[in-house]
VOVEX-96885 format. One line per 4 residues: number of its first residue (from 1); their letters; for each residue y, z, x of C-alpha. Coordinates in pm, whole numbers, plus 50000, padded with zeros to 5 digits. Each point is the difference from the previous one (the first is absolute). Example, Ala and Ser with C-alpha at 12.3 -4.5 7.8 and 13.67 -1.06 7.14 Angstrom:
BEGIN
1 = AS = 49550 50780 51230 ~ 50344 49934 50137
//
This chain:
BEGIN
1 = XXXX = 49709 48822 48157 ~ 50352 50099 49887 ~ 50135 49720 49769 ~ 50328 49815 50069
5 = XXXX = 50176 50107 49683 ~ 49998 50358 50160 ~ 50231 49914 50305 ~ 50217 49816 49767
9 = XXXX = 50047 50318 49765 ~ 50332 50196 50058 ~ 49965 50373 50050 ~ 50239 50278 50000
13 = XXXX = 50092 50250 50204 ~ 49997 50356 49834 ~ 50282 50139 50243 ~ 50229 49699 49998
17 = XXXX = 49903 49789 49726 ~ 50000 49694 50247 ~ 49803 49756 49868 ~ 49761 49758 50199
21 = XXXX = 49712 49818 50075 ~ 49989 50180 50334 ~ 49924 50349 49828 ~ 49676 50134 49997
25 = XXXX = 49884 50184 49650 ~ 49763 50241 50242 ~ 50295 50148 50226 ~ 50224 49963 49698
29 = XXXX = 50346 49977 50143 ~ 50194 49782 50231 ~ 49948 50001 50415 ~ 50438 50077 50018
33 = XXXX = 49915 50318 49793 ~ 49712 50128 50220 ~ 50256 49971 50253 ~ 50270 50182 49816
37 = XXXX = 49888 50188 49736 ~ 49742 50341 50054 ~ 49892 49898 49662 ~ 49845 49700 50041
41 = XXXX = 49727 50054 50190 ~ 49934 50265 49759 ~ 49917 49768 49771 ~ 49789 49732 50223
45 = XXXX = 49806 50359 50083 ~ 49899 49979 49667 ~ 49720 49708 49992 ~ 49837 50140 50345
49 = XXXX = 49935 50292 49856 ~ 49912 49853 49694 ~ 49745 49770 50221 ~ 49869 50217 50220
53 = XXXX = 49907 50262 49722 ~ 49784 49710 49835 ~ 49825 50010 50318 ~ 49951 50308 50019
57 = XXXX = 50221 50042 50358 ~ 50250 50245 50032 ~ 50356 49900 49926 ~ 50169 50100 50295
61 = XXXX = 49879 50091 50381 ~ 49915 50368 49933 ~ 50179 50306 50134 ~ 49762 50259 49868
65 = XXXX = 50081 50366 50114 ~ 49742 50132 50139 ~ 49832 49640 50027 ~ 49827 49826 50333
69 = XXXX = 50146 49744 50175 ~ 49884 49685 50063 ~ 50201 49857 50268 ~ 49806 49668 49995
73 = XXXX = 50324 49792 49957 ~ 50340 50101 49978 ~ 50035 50047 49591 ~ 49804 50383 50159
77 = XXXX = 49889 50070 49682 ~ 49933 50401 49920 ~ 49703 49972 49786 ~ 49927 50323 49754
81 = XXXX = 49665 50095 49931 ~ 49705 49740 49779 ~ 50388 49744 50071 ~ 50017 49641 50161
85 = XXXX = 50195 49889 50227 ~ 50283 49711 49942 ~ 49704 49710 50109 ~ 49721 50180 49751
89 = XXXX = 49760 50011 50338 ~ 50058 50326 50096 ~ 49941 50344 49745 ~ 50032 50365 50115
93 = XXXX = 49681 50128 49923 ~ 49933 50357 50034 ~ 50257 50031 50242 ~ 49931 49735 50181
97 = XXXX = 50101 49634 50050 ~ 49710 49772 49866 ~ 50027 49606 50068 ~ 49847 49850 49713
101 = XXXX = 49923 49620 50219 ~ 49844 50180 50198 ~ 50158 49942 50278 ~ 49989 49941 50315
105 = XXXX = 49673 49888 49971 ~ 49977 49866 49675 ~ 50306 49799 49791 ~ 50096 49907 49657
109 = XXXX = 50083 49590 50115 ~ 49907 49669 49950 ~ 49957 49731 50293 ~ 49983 49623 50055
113 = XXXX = 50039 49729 50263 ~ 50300 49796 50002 ~ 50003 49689 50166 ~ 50261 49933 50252
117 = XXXX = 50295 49935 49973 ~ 50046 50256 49722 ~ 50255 50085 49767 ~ 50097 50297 50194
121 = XXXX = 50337 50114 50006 ~ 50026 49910 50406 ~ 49786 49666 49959 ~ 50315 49807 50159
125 = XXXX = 49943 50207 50310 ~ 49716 50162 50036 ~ 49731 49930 50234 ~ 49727 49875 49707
129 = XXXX = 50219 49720 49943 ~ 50190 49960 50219 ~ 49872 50032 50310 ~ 50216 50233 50153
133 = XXXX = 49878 50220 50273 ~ 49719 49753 50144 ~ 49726 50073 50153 ~ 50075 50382 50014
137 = XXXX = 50053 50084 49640 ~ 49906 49614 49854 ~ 49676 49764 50041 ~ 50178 49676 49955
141 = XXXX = 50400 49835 50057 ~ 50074 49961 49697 ~ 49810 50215 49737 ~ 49672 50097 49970
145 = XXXX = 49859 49821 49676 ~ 49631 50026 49980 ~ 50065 50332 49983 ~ 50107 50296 49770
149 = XXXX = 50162 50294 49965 ~ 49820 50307 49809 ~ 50203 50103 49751 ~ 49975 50370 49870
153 = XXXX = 50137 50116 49715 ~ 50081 50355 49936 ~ 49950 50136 49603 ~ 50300 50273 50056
157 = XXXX = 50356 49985 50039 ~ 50271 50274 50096 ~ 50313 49800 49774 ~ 49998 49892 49649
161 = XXXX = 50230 49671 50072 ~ 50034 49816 49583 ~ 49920 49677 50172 ~ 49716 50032 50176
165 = XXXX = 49811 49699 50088 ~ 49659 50146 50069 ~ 50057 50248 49700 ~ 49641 50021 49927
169 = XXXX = 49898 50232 50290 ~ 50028 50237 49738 ~ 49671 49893 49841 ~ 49811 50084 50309
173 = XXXX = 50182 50327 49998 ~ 49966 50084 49608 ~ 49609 49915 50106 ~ 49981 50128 50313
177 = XXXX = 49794 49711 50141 ~ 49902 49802 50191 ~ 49983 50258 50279 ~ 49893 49812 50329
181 = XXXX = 49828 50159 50333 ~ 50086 49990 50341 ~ 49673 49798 50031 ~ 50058 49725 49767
185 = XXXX = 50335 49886 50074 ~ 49942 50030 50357 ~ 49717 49763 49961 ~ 50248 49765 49792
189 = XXXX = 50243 50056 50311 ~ 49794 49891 50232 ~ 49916 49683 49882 ~ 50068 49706 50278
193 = XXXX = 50255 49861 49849 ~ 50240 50276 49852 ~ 50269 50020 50284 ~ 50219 50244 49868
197 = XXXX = 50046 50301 49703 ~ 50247 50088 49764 ~ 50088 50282 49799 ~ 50143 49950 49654
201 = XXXX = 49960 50140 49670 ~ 50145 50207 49826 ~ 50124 50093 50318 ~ 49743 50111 50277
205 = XXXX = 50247 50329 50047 ~ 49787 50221 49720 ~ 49662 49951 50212 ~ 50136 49940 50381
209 = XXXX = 49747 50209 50139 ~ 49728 49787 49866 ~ 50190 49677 50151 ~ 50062 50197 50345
213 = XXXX = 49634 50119 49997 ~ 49883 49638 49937 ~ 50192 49790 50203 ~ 49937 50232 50336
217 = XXXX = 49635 49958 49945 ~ 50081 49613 49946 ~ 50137 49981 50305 ~ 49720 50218 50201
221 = XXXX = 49773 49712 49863 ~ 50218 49696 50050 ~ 50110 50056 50360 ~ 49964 49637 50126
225 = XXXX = 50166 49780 49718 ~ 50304 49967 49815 ~ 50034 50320 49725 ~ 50354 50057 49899
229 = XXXX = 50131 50315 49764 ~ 50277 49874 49734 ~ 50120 50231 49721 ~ 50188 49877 49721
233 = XXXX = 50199 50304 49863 ~ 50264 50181 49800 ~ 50044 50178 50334 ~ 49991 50410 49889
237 = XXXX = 49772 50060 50256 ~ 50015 50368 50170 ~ 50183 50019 50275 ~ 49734 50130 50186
241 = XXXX = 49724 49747 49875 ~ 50247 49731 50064 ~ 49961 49942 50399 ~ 49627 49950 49944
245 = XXXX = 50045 49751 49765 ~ 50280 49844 50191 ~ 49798 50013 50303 ~ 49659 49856 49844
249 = XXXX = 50236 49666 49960 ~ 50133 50008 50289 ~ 49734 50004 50254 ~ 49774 49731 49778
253 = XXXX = 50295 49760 49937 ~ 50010 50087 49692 ~ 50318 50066 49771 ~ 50166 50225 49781
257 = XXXX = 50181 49859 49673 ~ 50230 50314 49781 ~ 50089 49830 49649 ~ 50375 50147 49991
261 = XXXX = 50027 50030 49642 ~ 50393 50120 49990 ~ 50271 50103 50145 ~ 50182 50240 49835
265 = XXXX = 49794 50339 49869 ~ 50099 49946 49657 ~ 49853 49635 49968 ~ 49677 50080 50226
269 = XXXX = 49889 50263 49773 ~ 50049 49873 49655 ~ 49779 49675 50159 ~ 49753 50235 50173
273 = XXXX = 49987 50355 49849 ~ 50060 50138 50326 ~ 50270 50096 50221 ~ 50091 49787 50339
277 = XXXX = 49836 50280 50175 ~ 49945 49904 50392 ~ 49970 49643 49914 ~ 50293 49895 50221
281 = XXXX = 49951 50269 50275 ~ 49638 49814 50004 ~ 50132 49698 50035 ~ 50237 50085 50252
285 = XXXX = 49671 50173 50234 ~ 49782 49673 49919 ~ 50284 49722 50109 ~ 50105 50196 50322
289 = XXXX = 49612 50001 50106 ~ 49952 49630 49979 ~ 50222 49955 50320 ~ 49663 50109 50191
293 = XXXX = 49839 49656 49852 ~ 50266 49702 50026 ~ 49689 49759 49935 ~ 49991 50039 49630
297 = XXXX = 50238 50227 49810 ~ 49823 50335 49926 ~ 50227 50059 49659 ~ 50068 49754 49698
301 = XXXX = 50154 50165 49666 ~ 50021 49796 49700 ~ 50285 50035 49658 ~ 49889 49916 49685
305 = XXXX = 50301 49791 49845 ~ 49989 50194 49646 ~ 50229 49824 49792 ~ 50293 50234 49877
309 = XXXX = 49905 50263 50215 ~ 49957 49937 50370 ~ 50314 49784 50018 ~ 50276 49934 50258
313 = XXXX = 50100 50380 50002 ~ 49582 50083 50111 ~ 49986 49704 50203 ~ 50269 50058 50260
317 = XXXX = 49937 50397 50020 ~ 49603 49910 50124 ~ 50111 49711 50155 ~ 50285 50151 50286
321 = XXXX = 49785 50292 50024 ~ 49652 49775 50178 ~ 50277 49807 50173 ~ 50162 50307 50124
325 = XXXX = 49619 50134 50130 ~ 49951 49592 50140 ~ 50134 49667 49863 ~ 49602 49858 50100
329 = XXXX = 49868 50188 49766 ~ 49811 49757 49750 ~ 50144 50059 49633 ~ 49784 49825 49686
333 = XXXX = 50169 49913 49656 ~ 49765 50036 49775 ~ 50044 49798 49679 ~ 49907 50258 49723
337 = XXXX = 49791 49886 49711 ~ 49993 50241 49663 ~ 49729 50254 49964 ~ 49873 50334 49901
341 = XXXX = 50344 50168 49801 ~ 50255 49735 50117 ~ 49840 49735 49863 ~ 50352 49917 49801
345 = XXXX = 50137 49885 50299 ~ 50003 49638 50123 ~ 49871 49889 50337 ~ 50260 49981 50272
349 = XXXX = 50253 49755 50014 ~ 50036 49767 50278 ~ 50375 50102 49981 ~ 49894 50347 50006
353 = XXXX = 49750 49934 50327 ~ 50285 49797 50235 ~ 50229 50229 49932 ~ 49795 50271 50164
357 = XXXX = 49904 49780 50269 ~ 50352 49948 50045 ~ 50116 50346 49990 ~ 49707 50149 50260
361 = XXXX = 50122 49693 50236 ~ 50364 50128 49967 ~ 49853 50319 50065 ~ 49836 49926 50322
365 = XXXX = 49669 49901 49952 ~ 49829 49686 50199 ~ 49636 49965 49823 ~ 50058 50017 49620
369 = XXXX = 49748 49819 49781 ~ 49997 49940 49648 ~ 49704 50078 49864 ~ 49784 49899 49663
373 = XXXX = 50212 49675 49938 ~ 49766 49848 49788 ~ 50136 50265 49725 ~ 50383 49949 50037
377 = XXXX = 50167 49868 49705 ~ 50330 49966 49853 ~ 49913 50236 49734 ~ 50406 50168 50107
//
């Protein structure tokens, strides 16, 4: 656990020389010079490279000549020969494209059941505990507790974002293990009282075709009770994987949350690693689709309020652009607590968290929701 006297600490930017609490050490300069200055994120480069060598990843999405191409999510990663791809699941081997979970049939993940209502990022809406959608996509008015969600976690990720909550998907990665079967997690599935699954991780991106694989069998086996499909994702899907995944939600009640890490390109990649990519354009296709299910809203996305970094400036950019696509779309404000690299940060303020509210309001969005409270402070 990060100590107090860490978010306290003044840092300074190595562009600028602004000094703050609200400066990271890991991305090493100030978020108004990632903005303005080529050279800054340059430097905030630096540590994910610096990371991702320890873990024996490749630093960048590769663009071997010469290479295969993955096409798995949209980073398309051209992967030389005996190389890995950005996630470390998939190796050119021999010329060919070898996915080392196994998939679709096997994964590298983790599961559980979690008791409704959960602490998922659409709890406030969704049908687990909420009720929404009764009887077609719901057992009960007002929530279903008794029962659980199975949770699966995914031991790969396509970004390298310095804060990462669930950080230690790596170690099932650097182990490769556990990997699970069809088999077993179907029989987990099917247990009477899960009533819905979600995709997390790491991000479920890296192995989708396990996830698609599992969940249509799911369904073949599930036909007369309540089985939703929810992903929880970074949202760098393919564009041509996408629909399916969209689609698995959609026709099970299910929903689809994107974690919109940034606005502007400069800012989302010294977080993530990565650029944009399709994010938005995904986004965009996802929204637009959830007019064919007014019951329960198909989309969610979610902003991590890092302090310093995703401030007014990243706020209102993400913000106009859901209202633009529909001002129902449901928007979570995630209080962020420090991890991983960014660990020298404090938690959100509650300053910090209104202030978003207020600006996506302003914006033109109805369902905003603040959530994490528990770990606002007045830390700035």
């Amino acid at each position: 656990m990060p100590h107090s006297k860490l978010w306290t600490a003044e840092k300074t930017c190595k562009l600028c020389g602004k000094k703050s609490r609200l400066i990271s050490e890991a991305i090493g300069v100030c978020v108004d010079c990632l903005r303005s200055n080529p050279e800054a994120l340059k430097i905030a480069m630096e540590t994910h490279y610096s990371e991702r060598k320890k873990w024996g990843l490749p630093p960048e999405p590769p663009r071997a000549p010469g290479g295969i191409k993955c096409g798995l999510c949209d980073l398309d990663c051209v992967i030389p020969e005996d190389g890995l791809g950005y996630c470390g699941l998939v190796k050119n081997i021999g010329g060919r494209l070898v996915h080392l979970s196994g998939q679709p049939y096997t994964a590298l993940l983790d599961y559980y059941y979690d008791p409704h209502p959960t602490n998922c990022v659409a709890y406030w809406f969704c049908p687990g505990a909420t009720g929404t959608g009764y009887p077609k996509y719901a057992l009960r008015r007002g929530g279903e507790q008794g029962y659980v969600n199975l949770a699966v976690f995914y031991g790969a990720c396509n970004h390298n974002c310095l804060f990462c909550q669930n950080w230690f998907y790596r170690e099932l990665l650097a182990k490769k293990e556990p990997k699970i079967g069809t088999e077993q997690l179907l029989k987990a599935a099917l247990d009477p009282r899960v009533t819905c699954v979600c995709f997390f991780g790491g991000d479920p991106g890296p192995q989708v075709l396990h996830a698609i694989y599992f969940s249509r069998k799911l369904l073949e086996e599930s036909k007369n009770r309540i089985m939703r499909i929810c992903w929880e994702s970074n949202g760098h899907f393919s564009p041509r994987i996408l629909p399916t995944v969209a689609r698995l939600s959609l026709e099970t009640g299910g929903i689809v949350k994107f974690d919109l890490k940034a606005w502007s390109p400069q800012v989302y990649k010294a977080l993530t690693g990565v650029d944009v990519g399709n994010l938005y354009r995904n986004t965009e296709y996802v929204a637009k689709l959830s007019g064919q299910r007014p019951e329960i809203p198909l989309f969610t996305a979610s902003v991590l309020l890092v302090p310093g970094y995703i401030d007014e400036t990243e706020i209102r950019g993400i913000t106009r652009f859901l209202a633009k696509l529909s001002p129902e779309i449901p928007l979570s404000l995630l209080a962020f607590y420090p991890r991983y690299l960014m660990d020298d940060l404090p938690p959100t303020s509650k300053r910090h968290a209104y202030e978003a509210l207020r600006i996506a309001k302003e914006e033109g969005l109805e369902n905003v929701w603040i959530g994490n409270s528990w770990l606002l402070g007045n830390h700035y």
